[in-house]
ROKE-370379 format. One record per residue: residue in one letter; x, y, z of N, C-alpha, C in turn. Coordinates in pm, whole numbers, padded with zeros to 5 digits. Example, Ala and Ser with C-alpha at 12.3 -4.5 7.8 and 13.67 -1.06 7.14 Angstrom:
! residues 2
REC,resn,nX,nY,nZ,caX,caY,caZ,cX,cY,cZ
REC,a,01319,-00569,00780,01230,-00450,00780,01320,-00330,00780
REC,s,01285,-00225,00708,01367,-00106,00714,01290,00003,00787
END
This chain:
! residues 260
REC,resn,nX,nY,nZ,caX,caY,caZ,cX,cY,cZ
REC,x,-03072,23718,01627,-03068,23612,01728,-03032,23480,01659
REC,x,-02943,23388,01762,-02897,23271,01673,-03075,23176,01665
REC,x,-02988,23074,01528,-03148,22976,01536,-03095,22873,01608
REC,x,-03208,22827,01693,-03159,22698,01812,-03193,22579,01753
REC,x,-03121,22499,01742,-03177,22390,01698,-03262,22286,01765
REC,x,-03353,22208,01712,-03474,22135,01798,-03367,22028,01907
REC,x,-03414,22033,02004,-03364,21920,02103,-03460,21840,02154
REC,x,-03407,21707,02122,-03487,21601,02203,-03578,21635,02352
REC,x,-03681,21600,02398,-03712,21638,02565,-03636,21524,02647
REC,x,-03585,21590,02731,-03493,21504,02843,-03584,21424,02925
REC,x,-03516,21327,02954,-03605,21212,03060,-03594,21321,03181
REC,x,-03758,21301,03237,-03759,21369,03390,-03709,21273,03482
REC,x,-03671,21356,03557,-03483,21322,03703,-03639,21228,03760
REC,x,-03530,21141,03831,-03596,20986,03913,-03551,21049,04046
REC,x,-03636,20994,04126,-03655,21067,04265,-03633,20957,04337
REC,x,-03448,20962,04473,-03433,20905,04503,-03493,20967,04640
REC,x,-03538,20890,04733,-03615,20970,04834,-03457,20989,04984
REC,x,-03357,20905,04966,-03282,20977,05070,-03173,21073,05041
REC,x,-03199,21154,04917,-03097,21234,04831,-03210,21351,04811
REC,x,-03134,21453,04850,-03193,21595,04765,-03240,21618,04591
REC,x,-03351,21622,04580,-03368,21651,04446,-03313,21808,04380
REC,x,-03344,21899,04513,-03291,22011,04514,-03210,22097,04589
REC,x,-03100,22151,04530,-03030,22152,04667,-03029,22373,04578
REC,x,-03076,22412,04701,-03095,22572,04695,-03010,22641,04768
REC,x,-02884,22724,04657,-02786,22812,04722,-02815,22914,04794
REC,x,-02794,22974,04894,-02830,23137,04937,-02704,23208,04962
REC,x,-02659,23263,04850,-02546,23334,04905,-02526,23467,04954
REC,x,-02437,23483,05074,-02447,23613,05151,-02306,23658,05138
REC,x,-02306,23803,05179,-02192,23834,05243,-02274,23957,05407
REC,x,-02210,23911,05499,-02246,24016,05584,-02413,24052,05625
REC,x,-02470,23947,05594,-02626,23911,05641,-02633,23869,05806
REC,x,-02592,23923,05915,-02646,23881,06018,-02769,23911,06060
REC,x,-02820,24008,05991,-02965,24034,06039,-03087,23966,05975
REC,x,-03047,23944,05823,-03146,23863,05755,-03175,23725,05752
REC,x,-03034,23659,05776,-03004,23545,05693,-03057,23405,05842
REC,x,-03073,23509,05897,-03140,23325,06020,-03348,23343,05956
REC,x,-03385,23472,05989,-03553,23502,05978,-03576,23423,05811
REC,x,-03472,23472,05755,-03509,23437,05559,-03468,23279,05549
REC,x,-03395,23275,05604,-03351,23085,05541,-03437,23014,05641
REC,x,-03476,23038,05791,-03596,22997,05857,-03743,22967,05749
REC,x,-03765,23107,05716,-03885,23108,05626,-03867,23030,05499
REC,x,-03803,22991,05427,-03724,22952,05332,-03786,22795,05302
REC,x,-03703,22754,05407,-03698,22631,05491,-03804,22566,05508
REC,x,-03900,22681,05571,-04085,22620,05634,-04140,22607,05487
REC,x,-04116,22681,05361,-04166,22695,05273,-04131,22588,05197
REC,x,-04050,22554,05185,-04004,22407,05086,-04042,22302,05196
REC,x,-04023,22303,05261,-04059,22191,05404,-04228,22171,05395
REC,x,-04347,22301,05365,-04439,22258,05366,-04502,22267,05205
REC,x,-04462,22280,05086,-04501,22310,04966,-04413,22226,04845
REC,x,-04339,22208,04934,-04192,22142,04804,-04237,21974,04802
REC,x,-04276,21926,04692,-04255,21743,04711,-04200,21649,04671
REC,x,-04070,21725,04684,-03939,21639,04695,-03885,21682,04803
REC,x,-03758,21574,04809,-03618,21607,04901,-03584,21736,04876
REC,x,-03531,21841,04909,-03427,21966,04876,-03308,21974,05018
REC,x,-03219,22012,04985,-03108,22120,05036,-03111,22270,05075
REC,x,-03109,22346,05142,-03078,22480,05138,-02916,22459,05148
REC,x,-02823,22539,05076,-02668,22573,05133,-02642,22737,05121
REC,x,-02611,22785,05223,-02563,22887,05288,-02423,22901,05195
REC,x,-02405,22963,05123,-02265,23004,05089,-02212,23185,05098
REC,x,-02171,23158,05196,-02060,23252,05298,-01958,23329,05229
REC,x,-01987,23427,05121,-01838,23496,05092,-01769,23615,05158
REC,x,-01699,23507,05226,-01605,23540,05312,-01656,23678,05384
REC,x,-01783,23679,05502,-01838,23759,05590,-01773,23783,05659
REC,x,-01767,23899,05741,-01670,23971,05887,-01761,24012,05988
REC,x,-01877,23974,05976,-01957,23996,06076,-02012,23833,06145
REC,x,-02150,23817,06197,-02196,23701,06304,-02232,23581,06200
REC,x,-02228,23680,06029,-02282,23540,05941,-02247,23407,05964
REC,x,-02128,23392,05944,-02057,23236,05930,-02099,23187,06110
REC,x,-02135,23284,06180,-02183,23176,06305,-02337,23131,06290
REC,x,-02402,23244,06221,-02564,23211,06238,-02582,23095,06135
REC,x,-02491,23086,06038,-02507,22961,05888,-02466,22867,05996
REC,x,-02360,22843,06087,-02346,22721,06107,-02445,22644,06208
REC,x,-02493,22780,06305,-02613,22729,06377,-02712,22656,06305
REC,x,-02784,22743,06260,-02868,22710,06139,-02845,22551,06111
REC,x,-02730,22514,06015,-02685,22359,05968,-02712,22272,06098
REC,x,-02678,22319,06237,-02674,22220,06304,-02797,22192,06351
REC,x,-02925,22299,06351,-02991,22280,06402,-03144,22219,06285
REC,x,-03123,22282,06160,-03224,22204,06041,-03152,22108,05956
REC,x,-03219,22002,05964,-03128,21900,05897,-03085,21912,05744
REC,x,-03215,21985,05675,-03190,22025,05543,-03087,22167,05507
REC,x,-03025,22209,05574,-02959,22315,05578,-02821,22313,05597
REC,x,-02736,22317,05484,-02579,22369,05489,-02536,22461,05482
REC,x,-02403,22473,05487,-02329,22610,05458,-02201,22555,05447
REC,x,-02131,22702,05324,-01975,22665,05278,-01933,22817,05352
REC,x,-01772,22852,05328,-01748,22917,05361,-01613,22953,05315
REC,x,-01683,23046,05214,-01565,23105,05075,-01422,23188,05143
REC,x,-01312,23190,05081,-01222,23329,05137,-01207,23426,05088
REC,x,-01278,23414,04960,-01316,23561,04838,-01474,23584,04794
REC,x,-01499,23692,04864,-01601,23764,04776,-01598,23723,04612
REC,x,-01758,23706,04596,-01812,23706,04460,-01955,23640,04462
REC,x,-02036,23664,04394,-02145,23523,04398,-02108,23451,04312
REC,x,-02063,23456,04172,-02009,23383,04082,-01949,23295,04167
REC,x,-01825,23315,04286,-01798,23245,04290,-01832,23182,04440
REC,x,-01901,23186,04502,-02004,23130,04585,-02104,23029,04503
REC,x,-02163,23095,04435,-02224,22973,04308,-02182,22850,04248
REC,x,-02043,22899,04230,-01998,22767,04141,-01965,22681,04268
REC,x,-01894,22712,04372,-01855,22635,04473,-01931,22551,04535
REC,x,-02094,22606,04553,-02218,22545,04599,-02245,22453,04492
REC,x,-02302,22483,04365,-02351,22397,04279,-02230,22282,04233
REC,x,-02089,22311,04212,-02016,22197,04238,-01961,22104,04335
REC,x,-02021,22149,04437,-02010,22060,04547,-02161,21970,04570
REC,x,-02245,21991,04508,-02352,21947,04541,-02374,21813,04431
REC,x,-02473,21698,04431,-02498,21594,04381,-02646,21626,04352
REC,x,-02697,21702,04402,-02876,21700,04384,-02895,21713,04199
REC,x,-03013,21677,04146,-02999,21684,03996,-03079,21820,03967
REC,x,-03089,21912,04092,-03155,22054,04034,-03065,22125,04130
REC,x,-03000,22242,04054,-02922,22306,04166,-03002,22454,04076
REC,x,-02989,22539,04240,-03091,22653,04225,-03010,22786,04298
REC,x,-03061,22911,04322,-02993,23003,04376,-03118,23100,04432
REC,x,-03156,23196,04512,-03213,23293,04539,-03101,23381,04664
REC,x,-03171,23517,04648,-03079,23602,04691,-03186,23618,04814
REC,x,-03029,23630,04986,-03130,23614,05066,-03216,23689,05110
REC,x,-03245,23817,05068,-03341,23915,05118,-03472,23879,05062
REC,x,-03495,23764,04947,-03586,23680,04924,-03699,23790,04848
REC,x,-03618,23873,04803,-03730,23968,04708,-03821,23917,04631
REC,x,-03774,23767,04581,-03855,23724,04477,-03964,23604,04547
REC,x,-04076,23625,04515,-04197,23584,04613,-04173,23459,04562
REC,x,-04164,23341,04691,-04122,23203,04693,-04233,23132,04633
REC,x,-04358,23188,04573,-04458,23058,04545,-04395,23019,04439
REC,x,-04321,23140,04325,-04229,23074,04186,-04128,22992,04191
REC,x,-04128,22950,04334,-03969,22851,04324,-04015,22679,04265
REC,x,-04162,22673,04319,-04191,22513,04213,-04213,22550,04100
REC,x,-04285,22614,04051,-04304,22687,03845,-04149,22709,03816
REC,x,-04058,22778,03854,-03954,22745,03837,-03821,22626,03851
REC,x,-03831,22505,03931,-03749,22394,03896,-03894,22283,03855
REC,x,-04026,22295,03834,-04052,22204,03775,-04046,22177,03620
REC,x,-03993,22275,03521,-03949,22238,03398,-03825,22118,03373
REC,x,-03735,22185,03497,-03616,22106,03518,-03577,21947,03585
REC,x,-03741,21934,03645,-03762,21786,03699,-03821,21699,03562
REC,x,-03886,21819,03542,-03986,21692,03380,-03917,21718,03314
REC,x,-03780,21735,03248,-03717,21728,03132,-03743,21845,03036
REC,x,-03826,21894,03083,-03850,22018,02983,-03783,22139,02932
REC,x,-03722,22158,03022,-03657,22266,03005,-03490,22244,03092
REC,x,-03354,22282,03003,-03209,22284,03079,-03178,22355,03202
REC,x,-03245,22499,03201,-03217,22608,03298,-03362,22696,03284
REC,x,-03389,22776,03410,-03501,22846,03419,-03449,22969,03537
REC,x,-03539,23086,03474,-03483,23186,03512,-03593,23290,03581
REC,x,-03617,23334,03681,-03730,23411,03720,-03699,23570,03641
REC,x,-03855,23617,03581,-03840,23723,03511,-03896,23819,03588
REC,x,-03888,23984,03575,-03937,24053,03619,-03970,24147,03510
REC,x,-03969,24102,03401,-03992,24161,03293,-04038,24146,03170
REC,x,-04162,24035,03243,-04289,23932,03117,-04402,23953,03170
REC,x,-04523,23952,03073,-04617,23991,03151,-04648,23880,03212
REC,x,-04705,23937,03361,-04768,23849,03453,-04693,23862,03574
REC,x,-04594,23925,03607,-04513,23967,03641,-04535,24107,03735
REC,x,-04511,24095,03903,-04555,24190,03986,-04416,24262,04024
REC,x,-04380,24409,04008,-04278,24429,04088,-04314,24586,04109
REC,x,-04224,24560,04216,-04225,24718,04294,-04055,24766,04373
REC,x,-04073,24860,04263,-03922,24910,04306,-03897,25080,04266
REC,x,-03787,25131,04307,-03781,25259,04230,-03752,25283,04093
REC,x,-03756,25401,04066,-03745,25396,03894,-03598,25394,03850
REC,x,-03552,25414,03944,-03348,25430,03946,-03316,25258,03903
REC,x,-03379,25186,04007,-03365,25009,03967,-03421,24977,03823
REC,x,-03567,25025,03777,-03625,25015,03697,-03510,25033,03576
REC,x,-03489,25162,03565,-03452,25201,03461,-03321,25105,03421
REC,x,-03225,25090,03476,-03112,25022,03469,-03126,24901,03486
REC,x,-03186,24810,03504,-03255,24679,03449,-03341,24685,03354
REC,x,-03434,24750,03281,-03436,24745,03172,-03329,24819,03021
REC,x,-03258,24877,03089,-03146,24953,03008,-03040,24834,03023
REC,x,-03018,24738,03119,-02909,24611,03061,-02959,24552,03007
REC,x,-03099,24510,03022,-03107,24381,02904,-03173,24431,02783
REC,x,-03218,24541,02709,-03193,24609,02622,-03042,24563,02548
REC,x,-02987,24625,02652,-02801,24606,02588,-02748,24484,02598
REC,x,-02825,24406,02645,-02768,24214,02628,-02828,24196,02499
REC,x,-02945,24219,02428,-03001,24231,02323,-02949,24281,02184
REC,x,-02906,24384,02248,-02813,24434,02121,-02708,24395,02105
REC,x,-02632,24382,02224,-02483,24347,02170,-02454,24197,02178
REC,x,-02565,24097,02240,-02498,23991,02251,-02652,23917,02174
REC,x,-02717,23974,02146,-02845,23869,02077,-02914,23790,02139
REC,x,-02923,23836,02301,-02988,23712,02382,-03144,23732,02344
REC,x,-03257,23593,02433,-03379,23634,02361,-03388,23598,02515
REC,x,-03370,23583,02604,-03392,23566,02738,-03422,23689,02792
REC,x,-03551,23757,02882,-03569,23907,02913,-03508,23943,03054
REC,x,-03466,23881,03129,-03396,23946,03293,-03279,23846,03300
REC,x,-03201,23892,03325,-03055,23877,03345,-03009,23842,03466
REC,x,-03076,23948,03529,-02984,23996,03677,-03092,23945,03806
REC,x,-03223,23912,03769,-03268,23851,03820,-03224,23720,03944
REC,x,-03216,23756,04053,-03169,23662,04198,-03225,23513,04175
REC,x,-03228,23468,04102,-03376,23360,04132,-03338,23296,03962
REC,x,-03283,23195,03999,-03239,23110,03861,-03241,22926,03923
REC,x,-03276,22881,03779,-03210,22717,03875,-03162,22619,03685
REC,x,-03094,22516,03742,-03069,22451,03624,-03014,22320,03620
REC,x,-03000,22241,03580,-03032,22086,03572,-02863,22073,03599
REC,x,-02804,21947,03697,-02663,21971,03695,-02595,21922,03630
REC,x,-02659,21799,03539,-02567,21759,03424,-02535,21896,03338
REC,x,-02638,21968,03315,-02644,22138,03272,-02502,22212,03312
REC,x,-02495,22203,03413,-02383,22297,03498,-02272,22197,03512
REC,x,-02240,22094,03468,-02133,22025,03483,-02077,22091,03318
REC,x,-02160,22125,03223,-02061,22125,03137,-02074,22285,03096
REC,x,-02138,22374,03161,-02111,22559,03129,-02045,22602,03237
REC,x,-02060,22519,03318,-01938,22582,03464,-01820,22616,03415
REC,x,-01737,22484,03385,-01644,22532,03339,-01561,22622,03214
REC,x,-01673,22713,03162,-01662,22824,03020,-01661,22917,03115
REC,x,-01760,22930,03197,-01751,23044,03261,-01706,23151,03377
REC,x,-01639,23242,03302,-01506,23311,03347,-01522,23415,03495
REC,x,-01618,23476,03480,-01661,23593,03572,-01731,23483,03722
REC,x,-01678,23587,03830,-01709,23493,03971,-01776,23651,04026
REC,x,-01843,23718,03987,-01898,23822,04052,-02066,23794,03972
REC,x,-02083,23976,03991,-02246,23952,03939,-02251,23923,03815
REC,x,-02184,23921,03709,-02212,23886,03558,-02212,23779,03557
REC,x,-02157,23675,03629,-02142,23516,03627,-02279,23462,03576
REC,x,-02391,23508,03623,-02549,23490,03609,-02589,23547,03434
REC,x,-02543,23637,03398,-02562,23613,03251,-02477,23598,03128
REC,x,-02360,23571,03213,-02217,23478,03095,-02288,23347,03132
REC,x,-02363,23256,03213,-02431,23192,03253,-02512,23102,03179
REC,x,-02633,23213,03110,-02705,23234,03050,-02670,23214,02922
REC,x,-02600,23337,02850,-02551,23336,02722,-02533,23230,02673
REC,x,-02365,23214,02762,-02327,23039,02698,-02398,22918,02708
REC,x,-02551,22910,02781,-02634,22827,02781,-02713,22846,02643
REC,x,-02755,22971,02608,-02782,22973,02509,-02764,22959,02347
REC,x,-02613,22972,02356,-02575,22953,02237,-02535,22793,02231
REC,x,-02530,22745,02324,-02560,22626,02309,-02643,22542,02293
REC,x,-02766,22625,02269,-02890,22531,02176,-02983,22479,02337
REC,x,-02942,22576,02386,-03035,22506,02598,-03146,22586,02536
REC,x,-03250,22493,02661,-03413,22547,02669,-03344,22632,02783
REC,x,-03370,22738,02792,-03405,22821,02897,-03571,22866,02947
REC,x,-03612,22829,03065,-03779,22833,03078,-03780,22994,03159
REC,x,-03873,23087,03127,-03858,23194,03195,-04027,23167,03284
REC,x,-04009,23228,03382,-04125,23184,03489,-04152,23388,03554
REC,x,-04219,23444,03501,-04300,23548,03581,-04264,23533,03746
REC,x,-04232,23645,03804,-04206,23683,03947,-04289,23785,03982
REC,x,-04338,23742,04113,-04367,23867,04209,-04248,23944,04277
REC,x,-04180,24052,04290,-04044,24104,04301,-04091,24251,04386
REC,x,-04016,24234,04502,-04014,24385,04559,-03871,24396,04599
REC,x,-03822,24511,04593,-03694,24557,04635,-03673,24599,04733
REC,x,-03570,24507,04792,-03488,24552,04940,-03435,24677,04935
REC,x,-03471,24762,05057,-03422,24867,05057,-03326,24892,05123
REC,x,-03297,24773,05165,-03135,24790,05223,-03006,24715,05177
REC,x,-03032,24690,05070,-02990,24631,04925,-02818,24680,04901
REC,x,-02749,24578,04934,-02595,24633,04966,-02476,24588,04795
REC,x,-02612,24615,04725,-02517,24601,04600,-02476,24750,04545
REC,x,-02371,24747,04481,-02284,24862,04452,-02347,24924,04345
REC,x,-02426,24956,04271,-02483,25000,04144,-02388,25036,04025
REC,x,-02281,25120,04091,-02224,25163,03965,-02102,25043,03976
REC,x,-02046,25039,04063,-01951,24922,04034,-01990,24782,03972
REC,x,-02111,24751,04014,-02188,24684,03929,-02225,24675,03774
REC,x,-02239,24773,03743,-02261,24797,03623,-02188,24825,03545
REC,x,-02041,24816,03564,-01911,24915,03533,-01837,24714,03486
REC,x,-01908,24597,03604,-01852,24514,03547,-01925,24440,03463
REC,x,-02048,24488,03498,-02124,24438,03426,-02080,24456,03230
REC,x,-02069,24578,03208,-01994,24653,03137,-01893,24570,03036
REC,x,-01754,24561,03136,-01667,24511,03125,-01717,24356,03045
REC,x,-01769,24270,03121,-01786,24123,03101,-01877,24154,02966
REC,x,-01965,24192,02920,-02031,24194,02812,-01917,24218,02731
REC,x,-01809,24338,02696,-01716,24342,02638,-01627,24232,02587
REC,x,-01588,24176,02693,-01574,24030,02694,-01624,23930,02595
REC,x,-01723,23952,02626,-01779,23814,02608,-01808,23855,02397
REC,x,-01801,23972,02362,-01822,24017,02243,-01676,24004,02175
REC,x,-01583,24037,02257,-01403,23981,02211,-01435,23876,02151
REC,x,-01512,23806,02238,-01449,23637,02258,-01549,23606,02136
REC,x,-01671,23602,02107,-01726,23640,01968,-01694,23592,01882
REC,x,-01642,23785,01862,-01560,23833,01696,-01453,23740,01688
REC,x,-01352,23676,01791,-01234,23600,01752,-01320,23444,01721
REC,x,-01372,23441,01765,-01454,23268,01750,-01554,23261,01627
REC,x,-01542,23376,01478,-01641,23404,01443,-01774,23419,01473
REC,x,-01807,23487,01562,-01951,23467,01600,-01986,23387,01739
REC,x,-01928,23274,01723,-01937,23192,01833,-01922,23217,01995
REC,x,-02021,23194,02061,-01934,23278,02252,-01960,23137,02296
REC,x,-01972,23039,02239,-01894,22915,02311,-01839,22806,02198
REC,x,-01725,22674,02276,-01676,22661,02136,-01773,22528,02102
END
């Protein structure tokens, strides 16, 4: 593993009260059934627990079903609530589009079936308000940590980050984890390194945060799995695959280096 070098602690973000401190992505594709009940609940939850300003934004890749009507209801009807509306599939690139369009000084993400139990969403951006930490990542794989899923999920989340370990030297334990947030001066300058606009985007993400000498804060999750969970597994993992490959090219030609 690389050695990080000591970094100063960052001044904690100043709280302007008619500006979002946090502005929280939810990206869908093809959620008409979830995405009004979950960003409702969402909503009540930062609305009665959160004490700052926040954002929710709806980012839309490119749905064919009632989504892009229920996001825009939604916006018109909670004041804290937007939505974009991509013409290509990806979260990568739903992500970058949200967090670069946004001004808030914490930009965040959760996936909307909301597997990951919302009390960790303040333990997770309060490193990033007090300066403490660059990026923070919900784990499902530290102790303290509740999850319930099958052993098919099990196994292949702990069999990738095993293999982020080996081949790329990360010391960060969940990867793929829905539930990340990170400071946007942060993301003004790894956005643009990073290449992948699908699911690896979240730990080319990571990486190149890391080898750049970032605090990454990991925060314990309560985690249950959607069982109607419309991610591809093997295609998933096939790019997942791919992008690690990648990112080990890019490496060996940089001596060592995966950012410059």
């Amino acid at each position: 593993m690389p050695v990080r070098p000591h970094l100063p602690r960052r001044a904690p973000l100043t709280n302007r009260q008619d500006e979002p401190v946090l502005d929280l992505a939810v990206p869908v594709f093809n959620e008409e059934t979830d995405l009004e009940p979950n960003v409702r609940r969402l909503h009540t939850h930062l609305r009665d627990t959160f004490p700052y300003p926040f954002r929710i934004t709806v980012a839309d890749n490119a749905s064919t079903d009632r989504t892009p009507h229920i996001a825009a209801r939604l916006a018109d009807e909670l004041a804290e609530v937007a939505w974009i509306r991509l013409p290509e599939k990806g979260r990568g690139r739903a992500l970058r589009a949200a967090w670069s369009g946004s001004r808030a000084p914490v930009l965040a993400y959760t996936d909307v079936d909301l597997s990951t139990g919302l009390a960790a969403l303040l333990p997770l951006v309060a490193p990033l308000i007090s300066g403490h930490s660059d990026l923070a990542i919900g784990t499902r794989l530290a102790p303290g940590s509740r999850v319930v899923r099958g052993p098919k999920r099990e196994i292949i989340s702990r069999c990738y980050n095993t293999l982020l370990r080996c081949t790329l030297a990360v010391g960060f334990s969940d990867a793929q984890c829905g539930f990340k947030a990170v400071r946007r001066d942060v993301a003004e300058r790894l956005l643009p390194l990073v290449r992948d606009g699908e699911w690896f985007f979240d730990t080319e993400l990571l990486v190149r945060a890391e080898r750049a000498g970032l605090r990454i804060h990991e925060v314990p999750v309560d985690w249950v799995d959607d069982p109607d969970s419309r991610v591809d597994l093997v295609a998933t993992a096939l790019a997942d695959l791919r992008g690690i490959a990648r990112m080990c090219r890019d490496a060996h030609r940089r001596g060592g280096r995966v950012v410059r």
